[in-house]
Each structure stands twice: as C-alpha cells, then as structure tokens.
C-alpha positions in Angstrom: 274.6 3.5 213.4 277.8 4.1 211.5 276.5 2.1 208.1 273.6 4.2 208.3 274.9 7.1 208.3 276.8 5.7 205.3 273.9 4.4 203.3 271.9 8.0 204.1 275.1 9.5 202.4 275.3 7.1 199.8 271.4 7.2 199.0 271.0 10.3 197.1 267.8 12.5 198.1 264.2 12.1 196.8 263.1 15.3 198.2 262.9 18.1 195.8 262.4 21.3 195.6 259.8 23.0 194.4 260.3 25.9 191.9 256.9 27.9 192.5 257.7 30.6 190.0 257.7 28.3 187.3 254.7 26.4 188.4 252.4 29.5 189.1 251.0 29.7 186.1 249.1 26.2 186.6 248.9 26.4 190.4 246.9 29.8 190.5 244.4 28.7 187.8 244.3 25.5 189.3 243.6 27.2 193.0 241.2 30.0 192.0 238.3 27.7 190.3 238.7 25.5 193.4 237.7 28.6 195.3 235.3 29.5 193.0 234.1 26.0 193.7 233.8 26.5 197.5 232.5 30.0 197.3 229.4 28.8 194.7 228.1 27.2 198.6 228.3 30.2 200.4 227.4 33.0 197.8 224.0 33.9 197.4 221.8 33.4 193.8 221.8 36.9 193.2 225.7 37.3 193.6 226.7 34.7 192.0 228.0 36.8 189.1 230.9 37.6 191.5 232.5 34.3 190.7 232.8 35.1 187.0 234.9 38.2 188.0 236.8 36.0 190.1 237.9 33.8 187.7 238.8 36.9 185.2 240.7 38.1 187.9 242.7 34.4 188.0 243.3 34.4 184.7 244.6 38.0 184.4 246.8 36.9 187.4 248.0 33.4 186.2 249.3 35.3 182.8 251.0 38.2 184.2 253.0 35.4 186.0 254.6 34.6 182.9 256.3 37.8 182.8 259.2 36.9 185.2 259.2 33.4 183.0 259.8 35.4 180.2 263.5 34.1 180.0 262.2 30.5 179.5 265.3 28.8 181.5 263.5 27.0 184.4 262.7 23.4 185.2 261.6 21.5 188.1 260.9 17.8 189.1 264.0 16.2 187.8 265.0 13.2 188.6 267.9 13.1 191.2 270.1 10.5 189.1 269.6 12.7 185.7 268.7 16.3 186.4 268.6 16.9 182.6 265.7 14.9 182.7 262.1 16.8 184.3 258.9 16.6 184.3 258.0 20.4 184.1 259.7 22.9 181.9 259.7 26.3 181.3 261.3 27.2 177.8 260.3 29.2 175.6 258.0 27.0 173.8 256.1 26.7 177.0 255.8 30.8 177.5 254.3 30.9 174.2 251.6 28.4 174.5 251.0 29.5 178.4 250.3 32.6 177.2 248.1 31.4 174.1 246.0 29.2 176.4 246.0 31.8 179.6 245.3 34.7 177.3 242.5 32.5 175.1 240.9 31.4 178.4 240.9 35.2 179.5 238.8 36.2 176.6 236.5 32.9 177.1 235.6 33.4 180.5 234.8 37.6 179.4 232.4 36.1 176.8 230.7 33.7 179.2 230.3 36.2 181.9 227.2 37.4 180.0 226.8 33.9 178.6 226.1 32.3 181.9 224.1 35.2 183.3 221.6 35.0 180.2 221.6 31.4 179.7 221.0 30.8 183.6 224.0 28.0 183.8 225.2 26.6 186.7 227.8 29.3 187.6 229.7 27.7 190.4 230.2 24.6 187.9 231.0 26.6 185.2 233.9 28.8 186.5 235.2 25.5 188.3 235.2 23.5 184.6 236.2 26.5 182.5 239.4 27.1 185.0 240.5 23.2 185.5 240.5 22.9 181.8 242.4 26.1 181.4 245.1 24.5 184.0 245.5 21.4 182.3 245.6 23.2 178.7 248.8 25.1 180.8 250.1 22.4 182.2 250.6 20.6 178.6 253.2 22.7 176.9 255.5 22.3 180.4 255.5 19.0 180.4 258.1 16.9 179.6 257.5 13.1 180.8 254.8 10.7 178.9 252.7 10.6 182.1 252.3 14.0 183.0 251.5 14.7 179.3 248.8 12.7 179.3 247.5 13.7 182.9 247.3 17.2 181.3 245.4 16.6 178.1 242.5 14.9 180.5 242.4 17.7 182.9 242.2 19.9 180.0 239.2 17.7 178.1 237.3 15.9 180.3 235.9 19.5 182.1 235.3 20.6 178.2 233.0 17.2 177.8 230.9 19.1 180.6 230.9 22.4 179.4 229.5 21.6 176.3 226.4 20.0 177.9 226.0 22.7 180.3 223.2 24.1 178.7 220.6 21.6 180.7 217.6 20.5 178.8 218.9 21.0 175.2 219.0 18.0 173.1 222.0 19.4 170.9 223.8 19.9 173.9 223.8 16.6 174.8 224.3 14.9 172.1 227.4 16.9 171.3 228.9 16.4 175.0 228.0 12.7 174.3 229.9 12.3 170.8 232.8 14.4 171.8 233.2 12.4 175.0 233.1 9.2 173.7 235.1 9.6 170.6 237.9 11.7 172.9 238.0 8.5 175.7 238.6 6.1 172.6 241.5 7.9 171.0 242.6 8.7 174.5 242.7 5.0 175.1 245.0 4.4 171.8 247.4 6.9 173.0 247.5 5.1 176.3 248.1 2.2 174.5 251.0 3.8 172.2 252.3 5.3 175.8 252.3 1.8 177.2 254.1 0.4 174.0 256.7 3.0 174.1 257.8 2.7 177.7 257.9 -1.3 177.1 260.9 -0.4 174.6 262.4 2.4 176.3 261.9 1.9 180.2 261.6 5.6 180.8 258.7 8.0 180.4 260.9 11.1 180.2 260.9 12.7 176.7 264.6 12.9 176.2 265.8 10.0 178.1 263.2 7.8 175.5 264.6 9.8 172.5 268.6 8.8 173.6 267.0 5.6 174.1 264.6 5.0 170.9 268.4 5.3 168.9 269.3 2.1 169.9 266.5 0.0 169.7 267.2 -3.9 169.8 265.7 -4.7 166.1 263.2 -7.0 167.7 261.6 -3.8 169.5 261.4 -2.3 166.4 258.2 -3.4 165.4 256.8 -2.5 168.7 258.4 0.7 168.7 256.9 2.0 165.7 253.5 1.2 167.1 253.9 2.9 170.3 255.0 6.0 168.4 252.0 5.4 166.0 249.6 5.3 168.2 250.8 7.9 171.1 250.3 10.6 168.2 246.6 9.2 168.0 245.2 11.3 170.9 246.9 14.4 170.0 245.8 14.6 166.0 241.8 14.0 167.9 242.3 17.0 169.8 243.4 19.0 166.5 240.5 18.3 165.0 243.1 16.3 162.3 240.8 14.4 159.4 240.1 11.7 160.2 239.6 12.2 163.9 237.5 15.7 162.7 233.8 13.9 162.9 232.7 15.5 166.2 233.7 19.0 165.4 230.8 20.5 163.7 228.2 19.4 166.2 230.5 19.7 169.3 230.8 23.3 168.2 226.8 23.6 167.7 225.7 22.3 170.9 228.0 24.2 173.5 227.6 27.2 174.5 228.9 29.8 171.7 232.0 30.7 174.5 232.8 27.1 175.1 232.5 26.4 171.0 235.4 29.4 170.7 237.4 28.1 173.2 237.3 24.2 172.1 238.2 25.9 168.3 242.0 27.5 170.2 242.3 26.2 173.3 241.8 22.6 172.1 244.2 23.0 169.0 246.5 24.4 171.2 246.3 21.4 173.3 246.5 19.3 170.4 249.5 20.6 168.3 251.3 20.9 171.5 251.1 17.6 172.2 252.2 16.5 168.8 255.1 18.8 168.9 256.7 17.5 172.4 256.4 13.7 171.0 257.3 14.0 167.9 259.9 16.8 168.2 261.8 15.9 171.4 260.3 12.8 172.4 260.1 10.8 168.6 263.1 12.0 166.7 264.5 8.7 166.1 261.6 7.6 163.9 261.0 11.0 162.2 260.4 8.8 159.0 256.9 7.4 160.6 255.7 10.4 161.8 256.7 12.7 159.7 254.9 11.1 156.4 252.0 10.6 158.9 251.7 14.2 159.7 252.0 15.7 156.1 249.5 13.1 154.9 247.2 14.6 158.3 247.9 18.2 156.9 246.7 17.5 153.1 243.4 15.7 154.2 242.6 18.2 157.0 243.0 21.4 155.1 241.1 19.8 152.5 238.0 18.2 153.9 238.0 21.4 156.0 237.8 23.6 153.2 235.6 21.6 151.3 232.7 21.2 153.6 233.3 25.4 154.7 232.5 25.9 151.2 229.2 24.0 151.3 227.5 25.8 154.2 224.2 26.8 153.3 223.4 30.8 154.7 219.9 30.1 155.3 220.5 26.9 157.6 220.6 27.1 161.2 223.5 27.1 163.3 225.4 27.7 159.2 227.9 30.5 161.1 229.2 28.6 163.6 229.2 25.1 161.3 231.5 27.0 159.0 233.5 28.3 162.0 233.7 24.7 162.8 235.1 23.5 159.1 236.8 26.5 159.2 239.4 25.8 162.4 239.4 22.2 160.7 241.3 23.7 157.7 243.2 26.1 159.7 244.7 22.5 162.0 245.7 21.5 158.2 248.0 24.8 158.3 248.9 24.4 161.9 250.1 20.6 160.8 252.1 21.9 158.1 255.7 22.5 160.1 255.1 19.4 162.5 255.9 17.6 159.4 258.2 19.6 158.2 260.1 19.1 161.0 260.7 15.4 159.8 262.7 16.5 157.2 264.6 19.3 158.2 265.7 21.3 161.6 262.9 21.1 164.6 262.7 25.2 164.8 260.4 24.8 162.2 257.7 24.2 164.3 258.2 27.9 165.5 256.1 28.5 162.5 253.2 26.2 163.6 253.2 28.7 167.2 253.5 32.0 165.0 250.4 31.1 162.9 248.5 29.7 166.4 249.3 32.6 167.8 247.4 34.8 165.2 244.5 32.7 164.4 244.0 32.2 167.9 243.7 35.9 168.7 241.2 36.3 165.0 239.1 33.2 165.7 238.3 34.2 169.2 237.5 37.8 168.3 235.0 36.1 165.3 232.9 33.7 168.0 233.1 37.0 170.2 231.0 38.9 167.2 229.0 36.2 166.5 227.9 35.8 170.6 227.1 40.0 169.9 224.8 39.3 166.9 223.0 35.8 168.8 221.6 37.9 171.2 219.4 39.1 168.8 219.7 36.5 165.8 219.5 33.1 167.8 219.7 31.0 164.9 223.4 31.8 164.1 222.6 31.5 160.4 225.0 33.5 157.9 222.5 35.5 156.3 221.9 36.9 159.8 225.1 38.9 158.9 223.5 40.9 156.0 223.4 44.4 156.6 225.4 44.1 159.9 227.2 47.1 159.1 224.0 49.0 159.0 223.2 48.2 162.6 226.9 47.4 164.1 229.4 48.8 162.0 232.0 48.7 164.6 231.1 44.9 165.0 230.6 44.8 160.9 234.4 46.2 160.8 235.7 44.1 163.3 234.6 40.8 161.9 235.5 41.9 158.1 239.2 42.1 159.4 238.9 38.4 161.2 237.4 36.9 158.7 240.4 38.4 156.3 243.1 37.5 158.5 241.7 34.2 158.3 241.9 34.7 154.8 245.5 35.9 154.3 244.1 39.1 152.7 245.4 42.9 153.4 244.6 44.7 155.6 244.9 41.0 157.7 248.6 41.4 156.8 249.7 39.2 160.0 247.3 36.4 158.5 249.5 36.6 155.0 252.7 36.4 156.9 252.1 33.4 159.5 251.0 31.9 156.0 253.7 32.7 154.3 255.6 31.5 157.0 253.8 28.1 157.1 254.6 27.6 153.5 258.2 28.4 153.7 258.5 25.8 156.4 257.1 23.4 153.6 259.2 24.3 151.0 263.0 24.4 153.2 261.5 21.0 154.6 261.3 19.8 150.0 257.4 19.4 151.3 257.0 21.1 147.5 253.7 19.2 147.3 252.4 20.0 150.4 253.1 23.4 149.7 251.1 23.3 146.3 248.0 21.7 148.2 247.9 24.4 150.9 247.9 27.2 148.6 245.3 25.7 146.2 243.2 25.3 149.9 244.2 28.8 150.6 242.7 29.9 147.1 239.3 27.7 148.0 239.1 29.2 151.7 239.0 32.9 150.1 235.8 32.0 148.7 233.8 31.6 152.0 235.8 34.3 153.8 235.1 36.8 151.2 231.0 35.6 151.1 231.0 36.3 154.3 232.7 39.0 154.4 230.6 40.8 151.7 227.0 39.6 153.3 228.1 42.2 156.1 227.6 45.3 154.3 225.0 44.5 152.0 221.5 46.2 152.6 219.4 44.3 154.6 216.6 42.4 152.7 213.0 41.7 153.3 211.4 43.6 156.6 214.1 44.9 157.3 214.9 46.7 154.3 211.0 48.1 154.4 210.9 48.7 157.8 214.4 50.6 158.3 217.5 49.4 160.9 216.0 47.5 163.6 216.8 49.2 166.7 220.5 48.3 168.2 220.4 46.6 171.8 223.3 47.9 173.6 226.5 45.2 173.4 227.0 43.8 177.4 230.4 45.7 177.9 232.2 42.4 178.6 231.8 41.1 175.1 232.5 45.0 173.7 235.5 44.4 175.5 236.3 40.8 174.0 236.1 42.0 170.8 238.0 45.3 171.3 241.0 43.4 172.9 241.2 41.1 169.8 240.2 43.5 167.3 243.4 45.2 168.6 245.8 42.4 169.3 245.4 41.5 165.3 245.7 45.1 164.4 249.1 45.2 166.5 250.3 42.2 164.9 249.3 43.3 161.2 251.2 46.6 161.7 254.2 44.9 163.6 254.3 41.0 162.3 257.7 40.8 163.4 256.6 40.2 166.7 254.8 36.8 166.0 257.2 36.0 163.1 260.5 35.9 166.0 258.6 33.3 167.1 258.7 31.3 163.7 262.6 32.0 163.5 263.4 31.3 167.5 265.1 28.9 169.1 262.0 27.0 171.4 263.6 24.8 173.2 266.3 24.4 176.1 267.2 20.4 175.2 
C-alpha cells in the first residue's frame, strides 16, 4: 500500500482541466447544429425555417464569446510534462480568425436562410453541415498540435464537399461536389503523408516542441525532414485556392449554392492561410529556406493566373459573375500569400499583414456574393451583363457592390482595400521580396481592369427590352439578404473611414510562443 501511494505521487496526473471559456467558441457551434440536427425529426415541414434562425442565433452566440477572449492569453490541453506545449490556444491570432470565420459564417447562414427556403434544400442537413464546418474552420486557428490541425481542416471540408451538392438533381452540383472532394482527399492525403514524415524526425506532434526539435536534426533526417515539411504545406496551399492546387475553384464556385460559393471563397481561405501560418510560422521555422521560396513562388503564380483568367470572363456567358468571383478570390490568395513568405525572410509579425488584408476582403467579398444572390433571384444566369443598369432598378444594391468591387480594387472610396494592400506590399519590400513586390502591383494594375468593367456595367442604361420597355418592376429584397449586405456594406465603410483598426492587426504581436 505504502509504494503505491508512492508511485500515485510520483506519477504526475493525466486529468486535465478543461478551460470552457476558451473552448466555447467551437463547443457552441459544434452543439447547436447537433440540435438543429435532432430537432429537423421533430419539427414539422412548414416550420422548418425555425432551424435557420436557430443556427443565426448560434453563431451570433459563439462570436460574442470571443469578447471575454479578447485578451488572447489562454490555453488548455497541455501536456502534464511540458505545459508550454497545448493543443488549443487562444492568442490573438486565434481571436482574429475566430472572429473572421464566426462572423463570415454569420453572414452565410443569413444568405441561405432565404437560399434554402427557395431552393427547397434539405434544411435539417443544411444547418447541421453549414455549422460543423463553421466549428472546424474555428477550431483551426486554436490549434497547436499536427493532429488536431488536421482533425480541424476535415471537419471544416468534408461538410463543405456536401454543401455544394446540396442542390439535388443538378448536374453542376454534382460534378462540382465530386471534383472538389476528390482533389481535397488527395492533397489531404500528401499532407498526411508530410505529417507522418515530420513526426518520424521529430517524435512529437506539438508545434513548438517539433520547431525546438527540427533545430537539431541528425543530418541523415535531413532529407526526410524537408519532405515532411514539403508536403504538410500541401493541404493547406489546396484549401487557398494556391495555383496549382486552384483547378476546382471556378466550377466548385458554380455548382453550389451561391451562399455556400461565398463562404468556400473566405471561410475556406481562411482555413487555408491559417494553416500555412501555424506550420510554417511556429511549427517550420527551422527550414524557413524551403518554405519560404515555396510560398513566394505560390504567391507570383496565384495572383497571376488568377488575374489572368478574371480578365478573360466573357459578360454574356452564363454563370461569368460568379466565374470571375471565382478567379477573383484566386488572385486575392496570391495577396494573402504574400507575408507567409515574407515571413521567411524577416520577423514572423509579418503575417499580421496576411490577417489585416483577410480581414477586409473577407467582409467586401461576402457583401459582393450577398448582391449577386439579390440580383439571381431575378437574373438566374449570374451573367455580368445582368448588372447593366442595376443602378436604375437597385441603386442601393448598385452602390453597394460599386464600393466592393473597389475595395477589391484598392481604389478610393475602398480606402481600407488600398491600405491592407499597401500593407501586403510593405511586408514584401522589409522582407527584400523587391520582385515579388513588382509582380503584385503589375497584378494589382491588371485586376483594376475587371473591377472597373464591372463596376461601370452597373450604371449604364439598360439595353434592349429593357431600355424600350422602362425599369422592370423591383421584387422586394427578402430582408435577410437586405440585411447581409447592409452589415458588410457598413463593416467596409467603418474600416475605410477608420483603417487603423484592421492595420493594428498588421503591426501586432499574434502570438503568445
């Protein structure tokens, strides 16, 4: 009895505690779309709108719990031998993103209230995908082991493969759920590989123990190293939409429904670059001179080809709005890519200027698929020349998307747009990225063209009929999507008159360790 006794005190403790403030977040998403789940078997047909409410209700809740987080100074699940090394962190890194994945998700599930209704989707299936992705988009920026990072990014896709082949009976639907699934499994399974690779060298899974560890590799491991650290950032660039993982992204975005196509163009980014900045940044350090070539090289061919094929959209095709939506947020993951590699070369607060530009493109980009969801219920072909003349029949809308589009662009009155830019690029130059910097502002001069089309086809007269006939009579807006695009119309105009807000982001320190 007495060596017991001595071994129990010996033995130190695998029970932890749990910090629940720091968890809630995750946990209440998580736990309202399972109850949305359960209810969807008692609820009648004609109430099922209810659990769309629900879940804005969850979402609301989940990010006003990152209020008392604001302080960014919490961890849990840490190992008992090395509490400096957990599983789940709260800095201020993981506010930030919380709160750009919570908020995004917010404005999703407001678009797809009407969405669902009018489209007759599965509702109980849809709140329950829309909300587990949401929690494993959350979960992501906590995390701080390989495991748990990649349990995250799963939970956060593989309920996105279903919501983009929600719409039952649509051919486009299905083959977009079908690329996008199979080309995310197979760079899922490289990642897995690079994970498996990098835990062979290191023997731990926890970011910072493996970056005190990847210092003093045996030069044997080397080799072996490198690949895992290779191919771990595999996964994350797909989920960026990074050239030349991009191929799914046009007709991903075409097939879902236009809410799930808006939240795949942030949400998914943000799981991405998130990703990418835990391993490289804390995790990868050691071999900064792998990644960090990799990355800038990912950055000039992504803004490019992104650009490019924006340009070429046709604004008579079908489905040309949200294909250049699509190229669009491919160029913009070249600009988000920009301070990841940057961050190879000089301090790792650089990537603060990755979060600042997310952080306004996410809010623009949104409020654009929320005007283009207002002008499909009338104009189901989502073809740019739809637009002309939208001013004459929404100009609240017309307004609205002119300022996206120009944040987008960089161009007053978009001034937040110009300064996360300008931020971007600074991160290029202090990093001696001088060519880098060169290529994203000749990309930045080539995205103005497509913007500014755009931009122009809404206040136009209308041509044809329409211009013989007079303004087609206005359908009133479904006051959910009204409100979608009032709350982003004025988060952007916020920013624009007060850019310091997002740009403290840019010059703050992220990270705890």
């Amino acid at each position: 009895m007495t060596v017991l006794t001595v071994l129990a005190a010996e033995t130190p403790s695998l029970v932890q505690s749990v910090d629940w403030l720091a968890v809630a977040p995750v946990v209440i998403t998580a736990v309202v779309g399972l109850a949305v789940l359960v209810a969807d078997l008692f609820v009648a047909e004609r109430h099922k709108p209810v659990l769309g409410w629900i879940s804005v209700a969850g979402l609301a809740a989940a990010t006003a719990t990152l209020i008392p987080l604001r302080a960014g100074d919490r961890s849990t699940f840490c190992l008992t031998a090395d509490p400096e090394a957990c599983s789940y962190t709260v800095d201020h890194f993981t506010v930030v993103v919380q709160f750009l994945v919570l908020a995004g998700a917010l404005l999703t599930a407001l678009l797809s209230v009407t969405a669902v209704r009018d489209t007759r989707m599965p509702a109980g299936e849809y709140w329950f995908l829309l909300l587990s992705s949401a929690a494993g988009a959350a979960l992501l920026p906590a995390s701080r082991d390989l495991a748990t990072l990649i349990v995250a990014l799963e939970v956060a896709s593989l309920p996105a493969f279903a919501l983009v082949g929600m719409r039952r009976g649509d051919r486009l639907s299905s083959e977009a759920a079908l690329k996008f699934f199979l080309s995310s499994v197979t760079a899922t399974a490289v990642s897995l590989m690079g994970v498996s690779f990098v835990y062979a060298v290191t023997g731990s899974l926890h970011l910072t123990q493996i970056a005190d560890r990847l210092e003093d590799i045996p030069g044997q491991f080397d080799t072996l190293a490198m690949a895992g650290v290779a191919l771990t950032l595999v996964g994350f660039a797909f989920k960026t939409a990074a050239v030349p993982f991009h191929f799914w992204v046009p007709d991903t975005y075409v097939g879902a429904p236009l809410p799930i196509a808006g939240y795949l163009s942030v949400i998914g980014k943000a799981v991405g670059f998130t990703g990418l900045i835990l391993v490289t940044v804390i995790a990868f350090p050691a071999y900064s001179q792998i990644w960090g070539p990799a990355v800038a090289v990912l950055a000039a061919l992504t803004m490019t080809l992104g650009n490019a094929a924006a340009v070429r959209q046709s604004a008579d095709r079908p489905n040309s709005a949200v294909r250049l939506l699509a190229w669009s947020s491919v160029g913009q993951a070249g600009y988000l890519l920009v301070p990841i590699a940057a961050a190879a070369y000089s301090e790792r607060d650089q990537i603060g200027s990755t979060l600042a530009y997310a952080l306004m493109y996410a809010a623009v980009n949104l409020g654009a698929f929320a005007v283009a969801a207002l002008v499909a219920r009338t104009k189901p072909l989502h073809r740019i020349s739809d637009y002309r003349g939208l001013y004459a029949e929404r100009p609240l809308a017309a307004l609205a998307l002119a300022f996206f589009l120009l944040c987008l662009a960089g161009l007053p009155p978009g001034i937040i747009g110009l300064f996360a830019k300008v931020t971007v690029f600074q991160s290029a130059v202090d990093a001696g990225l001088g060519w880098l910097a060169v290529l994203m502002a000749v990309n930045v001069v080539i995205a103005l063209y497509y913007y500014l089309r755009w931009t122009a086809l809404l206040f136009r007269a209308p041509e044809g009929a329409e211009a013989v006939e007079g303004v087609p009579a206005r359908t009133k807006a479904p006051w959910p999507v009204a409100a979608a695009i009032v709350a982003t119309a004025i988060t952007a105009l916020v920013l624009s008159g007060a850019p310091q807000l997002v740009l403290r982001v840019a010059s703050g320190s992220l990270f705890t360790q």
